[in-house]
C-alpha positions in Angstrom: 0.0 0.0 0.0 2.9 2.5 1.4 4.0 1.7 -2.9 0.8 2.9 -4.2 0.6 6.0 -2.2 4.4 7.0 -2.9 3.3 6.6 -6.3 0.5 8.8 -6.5 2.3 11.4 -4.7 5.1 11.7 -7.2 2.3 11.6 -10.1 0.2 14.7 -7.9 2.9 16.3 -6.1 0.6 16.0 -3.3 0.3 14.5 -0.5 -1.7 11.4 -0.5 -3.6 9.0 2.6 -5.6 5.8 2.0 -8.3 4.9 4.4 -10.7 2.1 3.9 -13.9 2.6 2.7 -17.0 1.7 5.0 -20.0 3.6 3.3 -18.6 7.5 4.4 -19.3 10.2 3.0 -16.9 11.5 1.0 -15.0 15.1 1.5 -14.3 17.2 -1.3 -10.9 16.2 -1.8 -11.3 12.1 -1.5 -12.2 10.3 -4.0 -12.8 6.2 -4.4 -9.9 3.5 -4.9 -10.4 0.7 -6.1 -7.2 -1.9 -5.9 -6.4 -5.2 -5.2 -10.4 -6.0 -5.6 -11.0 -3.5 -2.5 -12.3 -0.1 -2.6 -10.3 3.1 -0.6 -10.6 6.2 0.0 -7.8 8.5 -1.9 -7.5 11.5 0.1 -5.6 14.4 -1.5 -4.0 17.2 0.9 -3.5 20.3 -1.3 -1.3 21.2 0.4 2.4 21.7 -1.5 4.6 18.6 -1.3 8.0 18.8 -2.9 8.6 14.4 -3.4 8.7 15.7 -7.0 9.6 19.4 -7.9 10.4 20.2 -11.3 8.3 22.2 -13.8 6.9 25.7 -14.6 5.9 27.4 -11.4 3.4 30.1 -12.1 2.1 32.3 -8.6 -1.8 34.3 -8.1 -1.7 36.4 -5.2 -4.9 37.9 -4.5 -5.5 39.6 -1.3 -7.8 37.5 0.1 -7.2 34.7 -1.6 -10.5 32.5 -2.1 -8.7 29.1 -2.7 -11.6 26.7 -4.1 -12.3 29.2 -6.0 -9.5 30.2 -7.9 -8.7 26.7 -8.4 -11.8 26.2 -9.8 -11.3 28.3 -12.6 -7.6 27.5 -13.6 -8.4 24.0 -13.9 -11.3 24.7 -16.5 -8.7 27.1 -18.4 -5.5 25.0 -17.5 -5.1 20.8 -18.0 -2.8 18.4 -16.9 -1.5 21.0 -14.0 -1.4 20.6 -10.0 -2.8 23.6 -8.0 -1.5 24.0 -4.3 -2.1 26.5 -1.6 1.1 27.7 0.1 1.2 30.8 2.4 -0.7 33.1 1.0 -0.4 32.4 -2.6 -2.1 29.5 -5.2 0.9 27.9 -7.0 0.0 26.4 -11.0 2.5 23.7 -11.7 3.0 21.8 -14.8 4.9 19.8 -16.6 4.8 21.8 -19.7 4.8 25.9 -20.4 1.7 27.0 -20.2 -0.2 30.1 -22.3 -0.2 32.5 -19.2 0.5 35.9 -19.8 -0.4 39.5 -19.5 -4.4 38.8 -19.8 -4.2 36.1 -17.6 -4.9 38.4 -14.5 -7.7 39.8 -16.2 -9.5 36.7 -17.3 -8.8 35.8 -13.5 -10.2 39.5 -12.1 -13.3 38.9 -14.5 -14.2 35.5 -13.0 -13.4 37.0 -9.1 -13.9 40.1 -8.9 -10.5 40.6 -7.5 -7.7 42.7 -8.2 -5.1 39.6 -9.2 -1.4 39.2 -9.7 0.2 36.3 -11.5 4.1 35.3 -11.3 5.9 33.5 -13.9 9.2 31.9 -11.5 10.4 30.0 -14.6 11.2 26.5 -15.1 12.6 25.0 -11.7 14.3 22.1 -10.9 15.0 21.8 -7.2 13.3 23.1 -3.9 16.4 25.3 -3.3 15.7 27.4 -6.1 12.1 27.6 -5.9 12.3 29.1 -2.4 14.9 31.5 -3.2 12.6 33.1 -6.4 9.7 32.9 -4.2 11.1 34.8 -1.4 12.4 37.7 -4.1 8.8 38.0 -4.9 7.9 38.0 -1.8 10.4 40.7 -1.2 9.4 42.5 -3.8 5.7 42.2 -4.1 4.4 45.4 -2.2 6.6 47.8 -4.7 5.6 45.4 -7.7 1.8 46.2 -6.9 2.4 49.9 -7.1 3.6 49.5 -11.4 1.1 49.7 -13.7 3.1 48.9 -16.7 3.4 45.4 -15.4 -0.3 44.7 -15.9 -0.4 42.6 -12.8 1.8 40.0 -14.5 5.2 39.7 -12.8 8.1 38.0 -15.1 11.7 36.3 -14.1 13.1 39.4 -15.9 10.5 42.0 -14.0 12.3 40.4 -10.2 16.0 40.6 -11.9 15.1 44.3 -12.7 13.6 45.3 -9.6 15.9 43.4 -7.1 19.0 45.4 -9.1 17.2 48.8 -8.3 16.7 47.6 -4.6 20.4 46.9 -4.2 21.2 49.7 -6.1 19.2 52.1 -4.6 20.8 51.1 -0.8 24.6 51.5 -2.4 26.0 54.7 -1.4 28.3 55.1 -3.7 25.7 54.8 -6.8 23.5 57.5 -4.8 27.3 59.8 -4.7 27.4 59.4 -8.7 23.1 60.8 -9.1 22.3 64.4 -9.2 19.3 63.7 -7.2 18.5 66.8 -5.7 17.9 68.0 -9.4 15.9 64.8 -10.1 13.7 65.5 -7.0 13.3 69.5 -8.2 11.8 68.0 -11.5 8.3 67.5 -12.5 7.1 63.8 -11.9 5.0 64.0 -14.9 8.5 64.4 -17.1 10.3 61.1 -15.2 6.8 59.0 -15.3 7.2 59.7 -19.4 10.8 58.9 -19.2 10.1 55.7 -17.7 7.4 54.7 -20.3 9.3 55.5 -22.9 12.6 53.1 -21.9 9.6 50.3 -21.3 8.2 50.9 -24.1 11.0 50.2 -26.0 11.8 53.5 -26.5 9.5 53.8 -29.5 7.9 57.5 -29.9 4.5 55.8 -31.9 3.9 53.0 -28.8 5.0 55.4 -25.9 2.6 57.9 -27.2 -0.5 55.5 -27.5 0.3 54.2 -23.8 0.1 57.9 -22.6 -2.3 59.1 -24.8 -0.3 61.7 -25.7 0.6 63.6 -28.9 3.6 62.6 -30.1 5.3 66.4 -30.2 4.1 66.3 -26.6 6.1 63.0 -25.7 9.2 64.2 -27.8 9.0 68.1 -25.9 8.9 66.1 -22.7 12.2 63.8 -23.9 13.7 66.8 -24.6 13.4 68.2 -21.7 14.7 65.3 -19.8 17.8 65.4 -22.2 18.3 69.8 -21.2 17.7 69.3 -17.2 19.5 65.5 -16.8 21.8 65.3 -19.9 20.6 61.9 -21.1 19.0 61.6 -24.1 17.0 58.5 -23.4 17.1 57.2 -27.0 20.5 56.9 -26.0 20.8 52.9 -24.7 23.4 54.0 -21.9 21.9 57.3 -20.9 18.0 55.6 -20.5 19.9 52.7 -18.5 21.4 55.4 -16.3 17.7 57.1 -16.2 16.0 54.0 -15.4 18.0 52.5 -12.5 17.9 56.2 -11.2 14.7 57.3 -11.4 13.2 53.9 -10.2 15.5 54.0 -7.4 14.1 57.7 -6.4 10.6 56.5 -6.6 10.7 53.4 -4.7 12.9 56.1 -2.3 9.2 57.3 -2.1 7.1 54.6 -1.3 
């Protein structure tokens, strides 16, 4: 027996008991066995169990997370995939990549109701790994909530960047080499369209459509940046310098 549940965890990733079946009712997450001509009860703990950890790790964080729920609705847009609840986050694991990306927390927000964020941690291969990535999300979470260019969905590449500007912004001797008493004597309205213009991929045609703004407006505004700062931000080294400076001032803010 102690085979057959070993093997079912390693298939689930979950953790597994086998009771015998007298006529009970059945919970929600037990199910009937039949083996060996005898009929058990399979009872799942969704809890997260690590027997077998590798695969695509995708996070939803919702601030009162509604478990059932949520897990509900991934499995009808999801298959194949095991759902766990773990702190205060649902965890999607599979096997394969799965289509999740920027509309994904809106297809979740219009089945909930809730203001959703979804984290791609990447492919992962040991528990070592998946606990350091979760706990630079964790880390980060509160001052990823406050960027609306993210959409609510939070990439490897999104924690690189803003774990560099954390560090960054606590290294003195980055701060010595920033004129930021001129940054803070500047009109936020001119580093917000800085910013969207780097993330945009400094393209004047999709920076402009993201602001709603007229693209002489968007190029006065660059232009301005380029007479107070001197950085041009078309420039890849001087928007790099304007990125990791401005994004340090403003999470200096929070």
């Amino acid at each position: 027996m102690q085979d057959l549940i070993n093997f079912f965890e390693i298939q689930t990733n979950k953790k597994i008991k086998i009771l015998e079946y007298k006529n009970q009712d059945l919970k929600n997450n037990q199910n009937l066995l039949t083996f060996d001509h005898k009929t058990y009860i399979i009872e799942i703990d969704d809890k997260l169990s690590f027997n077998n950890v590798k695969g695509y790790y995708y996070i939803i964080y919702q601030q009162n997370l509604e478990f059932e729920n949520l897990r509900k609705i991934l499995h009808n847009l999801y298959e194949d995939v095991n759902i766990f609840e773990y702190n205060s986050y649902l965890i999607l694991n599979s096997n394969n990549s799965l289509d999740i990306n920027l509309s994904t927390p809106q297809i979740i927000e219009s089945e909930t109701y809730t203001t959703t964020y979804v984290a791609y941690l990447g492919k992962i291969n040991d528990i070592d790994t998946f606990n350091f990535r979760l706990s630079i999300l964790d880390e980060l979470l509160s001052s990823l909530k406050t960027e609306t260019n993210l959409n609510n969905f939070i990439t490897l590449h999104d924690l690189s960047v803003y774990k560099a500007i954390e560090l960054i912004g606590k290294e003195k001797s980055f701060i010595d080499l920033i004129d930021f008493p001129k940054i803070k004597n500047m009109d936020e309205n001119l580093l917000h369209t800085g910013i969207s213009f780097i993330e945009n991929d400094l393209n004047i045609s999709k920076t402009s459509s993201h602001l709603f703004l007229h693209r002489n407006t968007l190029i006065y505004r660059l232009d301005k940046i380029k007479e107070i700062l001197e950085l041009d931000l078309k420039n890849f080294k001087h928007s790099f310098i304007f990125y990791l400076s401005i994004k340090s001032y403003l999470a200096s803010k929070l």
